[in-house]
C-alpha positions in Angstrom: 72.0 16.2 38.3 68.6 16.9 37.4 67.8 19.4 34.2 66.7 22.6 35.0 63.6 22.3 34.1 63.1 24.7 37.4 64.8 27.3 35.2 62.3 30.3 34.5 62.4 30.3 31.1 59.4 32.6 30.7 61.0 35.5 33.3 64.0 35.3 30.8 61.4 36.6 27.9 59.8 39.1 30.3 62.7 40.7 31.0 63.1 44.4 29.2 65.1 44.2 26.3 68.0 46.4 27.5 68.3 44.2 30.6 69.3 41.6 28.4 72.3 43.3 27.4 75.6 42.4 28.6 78.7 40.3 27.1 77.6 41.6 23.1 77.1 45.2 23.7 80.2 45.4 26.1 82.0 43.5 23.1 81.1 45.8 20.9 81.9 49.0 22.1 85.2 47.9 23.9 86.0 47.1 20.3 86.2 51.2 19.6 88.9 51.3 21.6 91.5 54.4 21.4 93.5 52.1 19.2 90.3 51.8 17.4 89.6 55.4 16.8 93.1 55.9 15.6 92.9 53.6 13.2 89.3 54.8 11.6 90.4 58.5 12.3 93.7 57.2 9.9 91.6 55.8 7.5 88.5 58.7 7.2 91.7 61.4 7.2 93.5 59.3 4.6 91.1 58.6 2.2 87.9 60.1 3.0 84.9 59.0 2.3 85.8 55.7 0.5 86.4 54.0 3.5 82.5 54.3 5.0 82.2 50.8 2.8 84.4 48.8 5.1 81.4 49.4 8.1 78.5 47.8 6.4 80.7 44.8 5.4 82.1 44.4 8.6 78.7 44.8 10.8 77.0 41.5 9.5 80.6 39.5 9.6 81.5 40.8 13.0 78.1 40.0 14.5 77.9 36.5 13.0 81.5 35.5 14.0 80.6 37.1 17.6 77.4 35.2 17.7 79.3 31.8 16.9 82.1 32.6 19.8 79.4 33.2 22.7 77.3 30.1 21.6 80.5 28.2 22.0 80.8 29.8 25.7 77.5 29.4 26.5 76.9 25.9 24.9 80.2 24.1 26.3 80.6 26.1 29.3 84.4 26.5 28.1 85.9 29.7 26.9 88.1 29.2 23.2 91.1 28.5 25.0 89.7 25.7 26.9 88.0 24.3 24.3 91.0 24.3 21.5 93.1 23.0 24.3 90.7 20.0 24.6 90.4 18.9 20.8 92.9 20.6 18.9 97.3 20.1 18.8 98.7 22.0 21.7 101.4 23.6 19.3 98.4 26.0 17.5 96.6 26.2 21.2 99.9 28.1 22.5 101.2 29.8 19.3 97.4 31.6 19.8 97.4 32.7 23.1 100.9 33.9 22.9 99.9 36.4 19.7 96.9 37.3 21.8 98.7 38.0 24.9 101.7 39.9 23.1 99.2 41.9 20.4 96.7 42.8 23.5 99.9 44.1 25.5 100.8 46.6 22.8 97.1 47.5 22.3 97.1 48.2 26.4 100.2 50.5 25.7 98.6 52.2 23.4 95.6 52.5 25.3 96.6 53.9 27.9 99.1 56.0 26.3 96.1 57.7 24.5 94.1 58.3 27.5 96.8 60.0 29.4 97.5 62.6 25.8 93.6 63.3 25.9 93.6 64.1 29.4 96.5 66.1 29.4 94.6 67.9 25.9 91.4 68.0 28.2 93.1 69.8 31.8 96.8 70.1 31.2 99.3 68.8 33.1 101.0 65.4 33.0 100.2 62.6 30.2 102.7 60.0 31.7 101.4 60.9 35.1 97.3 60.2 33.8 98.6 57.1 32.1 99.7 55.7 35.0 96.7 56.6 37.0 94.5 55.6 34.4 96.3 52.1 34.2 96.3 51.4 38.0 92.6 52.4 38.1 91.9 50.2 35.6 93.7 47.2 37.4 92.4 47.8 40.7 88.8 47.7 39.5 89.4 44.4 37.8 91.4 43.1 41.1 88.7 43.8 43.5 85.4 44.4 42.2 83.5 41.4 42.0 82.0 41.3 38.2 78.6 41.2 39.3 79.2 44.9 40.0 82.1 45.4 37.7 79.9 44.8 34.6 77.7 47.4 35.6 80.3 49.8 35.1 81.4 48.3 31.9 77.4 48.7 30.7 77.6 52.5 31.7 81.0 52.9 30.2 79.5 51.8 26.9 77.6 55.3 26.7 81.2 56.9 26.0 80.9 56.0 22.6 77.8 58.4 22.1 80.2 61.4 22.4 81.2 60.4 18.6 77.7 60.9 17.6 77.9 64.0 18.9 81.1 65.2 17.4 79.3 64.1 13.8 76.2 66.8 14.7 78.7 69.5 15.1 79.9 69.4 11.3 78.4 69.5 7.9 77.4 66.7 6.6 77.0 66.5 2.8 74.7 62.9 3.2 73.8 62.3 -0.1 78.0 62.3 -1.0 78.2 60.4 2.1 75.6 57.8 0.7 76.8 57.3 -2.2 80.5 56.9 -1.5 79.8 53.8 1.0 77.7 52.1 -1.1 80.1 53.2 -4.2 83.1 53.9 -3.5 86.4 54.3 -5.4 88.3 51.4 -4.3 92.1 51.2 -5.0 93.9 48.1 -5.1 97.4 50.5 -3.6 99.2 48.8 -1.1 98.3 51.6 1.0 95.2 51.2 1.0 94.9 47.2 1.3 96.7 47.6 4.5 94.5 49.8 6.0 91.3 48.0 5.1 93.1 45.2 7.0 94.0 47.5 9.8 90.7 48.2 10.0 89.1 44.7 10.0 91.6 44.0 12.2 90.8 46.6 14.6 86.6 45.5 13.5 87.1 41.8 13.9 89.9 41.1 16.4 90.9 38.2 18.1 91.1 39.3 21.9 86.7 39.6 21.4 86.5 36.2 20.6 88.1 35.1 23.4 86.4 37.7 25.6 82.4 37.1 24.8 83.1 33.5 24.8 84.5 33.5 28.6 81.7 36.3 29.5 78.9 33.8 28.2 80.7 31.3 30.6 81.0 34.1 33.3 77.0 34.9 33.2 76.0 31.3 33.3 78.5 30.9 36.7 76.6 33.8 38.3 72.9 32.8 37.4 72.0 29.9 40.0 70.7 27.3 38.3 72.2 28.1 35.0 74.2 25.2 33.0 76.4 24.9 30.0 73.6 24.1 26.9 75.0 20.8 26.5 73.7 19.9 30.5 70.4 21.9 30.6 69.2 21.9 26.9 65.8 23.4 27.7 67.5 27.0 28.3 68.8 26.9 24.9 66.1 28.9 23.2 66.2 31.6 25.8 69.6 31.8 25.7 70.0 31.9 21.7 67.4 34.3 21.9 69.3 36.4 24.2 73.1 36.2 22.4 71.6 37.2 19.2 69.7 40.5 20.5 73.0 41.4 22.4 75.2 40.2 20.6 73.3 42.2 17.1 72.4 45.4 19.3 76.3 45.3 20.3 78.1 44.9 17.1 75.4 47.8 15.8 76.6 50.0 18.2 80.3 49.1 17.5 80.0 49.8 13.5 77.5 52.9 13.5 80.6 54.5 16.2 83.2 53.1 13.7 81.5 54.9 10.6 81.0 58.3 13.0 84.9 58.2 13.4 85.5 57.5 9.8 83.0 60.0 8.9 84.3 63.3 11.2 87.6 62.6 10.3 87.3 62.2 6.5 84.8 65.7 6.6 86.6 67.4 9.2 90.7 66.3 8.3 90.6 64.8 4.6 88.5 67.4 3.3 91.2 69.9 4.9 94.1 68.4 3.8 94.9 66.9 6.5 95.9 63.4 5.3 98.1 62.0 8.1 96.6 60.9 11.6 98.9 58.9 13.8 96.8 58.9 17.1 93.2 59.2 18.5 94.7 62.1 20.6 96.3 63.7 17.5 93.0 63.7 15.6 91.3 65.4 18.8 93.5 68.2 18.5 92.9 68.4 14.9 89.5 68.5 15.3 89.7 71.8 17.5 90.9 74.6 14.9 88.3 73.1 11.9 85.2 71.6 14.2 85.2 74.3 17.4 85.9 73.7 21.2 82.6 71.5 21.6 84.1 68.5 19.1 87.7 68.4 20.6 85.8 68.0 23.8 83.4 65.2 23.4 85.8 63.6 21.1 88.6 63.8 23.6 86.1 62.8 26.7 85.2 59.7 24.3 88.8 58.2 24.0 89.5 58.4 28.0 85.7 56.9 28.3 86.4 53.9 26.0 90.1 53.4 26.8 88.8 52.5 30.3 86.0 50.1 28.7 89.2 48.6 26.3 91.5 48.1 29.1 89.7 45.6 31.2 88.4 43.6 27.9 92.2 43.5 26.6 93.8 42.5 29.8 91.0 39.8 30.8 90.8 38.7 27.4 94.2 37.5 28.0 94.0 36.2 30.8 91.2 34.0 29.7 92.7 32.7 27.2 96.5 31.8 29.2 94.3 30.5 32.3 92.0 28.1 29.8 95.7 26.9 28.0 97.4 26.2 31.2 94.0 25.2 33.0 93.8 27.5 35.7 91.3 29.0 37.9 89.3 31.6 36.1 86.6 34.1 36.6 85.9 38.1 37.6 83.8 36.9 40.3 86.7 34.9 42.1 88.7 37.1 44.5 92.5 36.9 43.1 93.4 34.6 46.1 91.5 32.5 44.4 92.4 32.5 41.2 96.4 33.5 41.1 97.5 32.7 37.8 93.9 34.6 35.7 94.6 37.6 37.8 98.4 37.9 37.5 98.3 37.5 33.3 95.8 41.0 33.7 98.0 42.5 36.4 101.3 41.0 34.0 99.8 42.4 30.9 98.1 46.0 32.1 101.8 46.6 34.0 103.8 45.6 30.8 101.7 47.9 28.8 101.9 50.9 30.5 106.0 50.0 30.9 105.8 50.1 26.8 104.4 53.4 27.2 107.5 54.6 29.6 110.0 53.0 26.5 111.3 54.7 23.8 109.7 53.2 21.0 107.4 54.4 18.1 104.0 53.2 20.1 101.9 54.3 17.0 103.9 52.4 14.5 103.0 49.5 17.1 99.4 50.3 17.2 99.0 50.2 13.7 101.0 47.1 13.3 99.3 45.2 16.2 95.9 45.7 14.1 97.2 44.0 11.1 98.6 41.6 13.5 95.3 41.0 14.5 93.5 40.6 11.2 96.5 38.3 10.2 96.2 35.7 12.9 91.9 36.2 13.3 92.1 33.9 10.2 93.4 30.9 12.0 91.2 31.6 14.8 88.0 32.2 12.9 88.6 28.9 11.3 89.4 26.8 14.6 86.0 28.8 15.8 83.9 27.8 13.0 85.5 23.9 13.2 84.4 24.0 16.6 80.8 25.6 16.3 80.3 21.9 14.0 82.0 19.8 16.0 79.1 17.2 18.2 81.4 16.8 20.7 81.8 20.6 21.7 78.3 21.4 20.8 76.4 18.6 21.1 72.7 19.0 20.0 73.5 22.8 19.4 75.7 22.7 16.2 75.8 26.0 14.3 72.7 26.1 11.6 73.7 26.4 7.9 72.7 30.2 7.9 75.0 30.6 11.0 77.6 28.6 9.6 77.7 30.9 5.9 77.8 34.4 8.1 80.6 32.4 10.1 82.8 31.4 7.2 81.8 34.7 5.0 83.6 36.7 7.6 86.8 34.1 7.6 87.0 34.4 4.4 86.6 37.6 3.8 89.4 38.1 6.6 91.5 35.9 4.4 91.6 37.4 1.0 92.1 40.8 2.6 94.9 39.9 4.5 96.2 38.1 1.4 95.9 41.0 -0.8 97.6 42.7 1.6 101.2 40.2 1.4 100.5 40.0 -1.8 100.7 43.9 -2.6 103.7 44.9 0.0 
């Protein structure tokens, strides 16, 4: 097979910036999911301002660890699952995808559950009914639209996340408070507060994004023709680095600045109040109303049914990525699901099963919350099997991570670790 040599390298750098966009930025925003915004309304509500810290530690960790997962899609032309299947015991390979699968599940529940509240905040009538309908929408798109055209609607559904911007501008800010609270905050070492930093690095730095901008690198190098895995066609490597880094930085950016909005409304709108206890994104919505006006609850309600629709898709493929690369199935958005039975039944399986959760009578928030520290606890393994793999020759070849890429890389593994330690250790 001959290298691309063919390969316009040089269209690549002329394209506009923002066409360059894709797998990073829809990452990123997916990643301020409903679950998401409960968990930074929680932690601005609960403690105010002296949780704005966690966002500029997070933002350089998130995008390096991001950065390593799509150069191991792009440069093996294997998603994780694949690739940990290939070199590392099957006993961790399946123990992974199963926490995945089961953590994404509840995070679909509560989702969806959280769309179906705002909507019925937004218009009235039924939340299980919107749930549902939400859900099945949801399913269908990923069923049978191609992702050619289905990542289009991913991009658009990115600009959700602006109505938190928004719902900031309609509130007084006291900035220079602001400022110096996240860059000095009044830390606690309360067990209370250890868990929700690691609910929020959890909910930051999660597992089921690994798995997805790993298998969406693989996904946009299928659908280019001529494209190849790195390791094939090394002369599009400096494009393509070039490219993960501006998407994959641009991305994450988006993902923190929304996260520290969140925190921000609800620690100046809710803490500042008295109102301490948040226990959905729907609930802080309709807290918002009475103390920020109409025009907040709006925006910030449109904003959860806009990004539950981005989440849902990212969660359920996510999963299916990584069962199809375990069991070595067919994969791929692009494949109709004749064609690719067993990746398209784990997103029908696990977008069904979620919305069931929804229907049972079980404490979903309580789930929520604990599904994000069950992220951040089993990230750690992950993260470390990621950055094993991002120095292995054999999966990388040439393209081995660089020693600044590897610091950034392990930095946010470690960081990961102690905070989830602190957390045993203070419970």
């Amino acid at each position: 097979m001959p290298d691309n040599q063919s390969l316009p390298a040089a269209t690549e750098v002329r394209t506009p910036w923002f066409k360059k966009l894709g797998p990073g930025l829809i990452t990123g925003a997916a990643d301020d999911d409903p679950s998401g915004i409960a968990t930074y309304s929680q932690a601005g509500a609960q403690f105010g301002f002296n949780m704005l810290w966690t966002v500029l530690l997070t933002y350089p960790l998130m995008a390096g660890i991001q950065i390593v997962s799509a150069r191991i899609g792009r440069v093996s032309g294997h998603g994780l699952a694949s690739n940990i299947r290939r070199h590392y015991p099957a006993w961790l390979l399946y123990a992974i995808v199963l926490l995945l699968l089961l953590a994404n599940t509840i995070n679909i529940a509560a989702d969806a559950s959280a769309m179906g509240d705002a909507a019925t905040l937004l218009v009235g009538g039924s939340a299980k009914l919107y749930t549902l309908l939400f859900g099945v929408c949801s399913l269908l798109l990923q069923l049978f639209v191609p992702y050619t055209r289905y990542v289009r609607v991913l991009k658009w559904l990115t600009l959700s996340l602006l109505t938190y911007a928004a719902a900031v501008f309609t509130l007084h800010i006291p900035w220079a408070e602001v400022l110096k609270a996240t860059v000095w905050p009044q830390l606690s070492l309360k067990p209370d507060y250890i868990t929700t930093v690691v609910a929020v690095f959890g909910t930051t730095i999660s597992p089921y994004l690994f798995f997805w901008q790993a298998s969406q690198e693989v996904e946009e190098q299928q659908s280019i023709p001529g494209a190849r895995p790195l390791v094939e066609a090394p002369s599009q490597a400096r494009s393509n680095f070039n490219r993960i880094k501006l998407d994959t930085f641009i991305g994450m950016g988006f993902s923190n600045l929304i996260a520290f909005f969140i925190i921000l409304t609800a620690a100046v709108a809710l803490h500042s109040k008295g109102i301490t206890d948040i226990q959905s994104s729907a609930q802080a919505a309709s807290a918002l109303r009475p103390i920020a006006g109409d025009f907040a609850f709006a925006v910030f309600s449109m904003g959860i049914i806009g990004t539950g629709l981005l989440a849902i898709p990212v969660l359920a493929g996510s999963a299916a990525y990584a069962m199809a690369g375990a069991f070595r199935w067919t994969t791929g958005l692009e494949l109709p699901p004749s064609r690719a039975k067993g990746f398209y039944s784990i997103i029908s399986f696990s977008t069904l099963m979620g919305l069931a959760i929804g229907f049972l009578p079980i404490d979903p928030i309580k789930a929520l919350y604990w599904s994000a520290v069950v992220n951040g606890v089993i990230a750690v393994p992950i993260m470390v099997v990621m950055m094993l793999m991002v120095t292995n020759e054999k999966i990388m070849g040439q393209f081995v991570a660089k020693a600044r890429l590897r610091r950034v890389g392990w930095a946010a593994t470690g960081v990961m670790a102690v905070a989830v330690a602190a957390m045993f250790l203070t419970m």
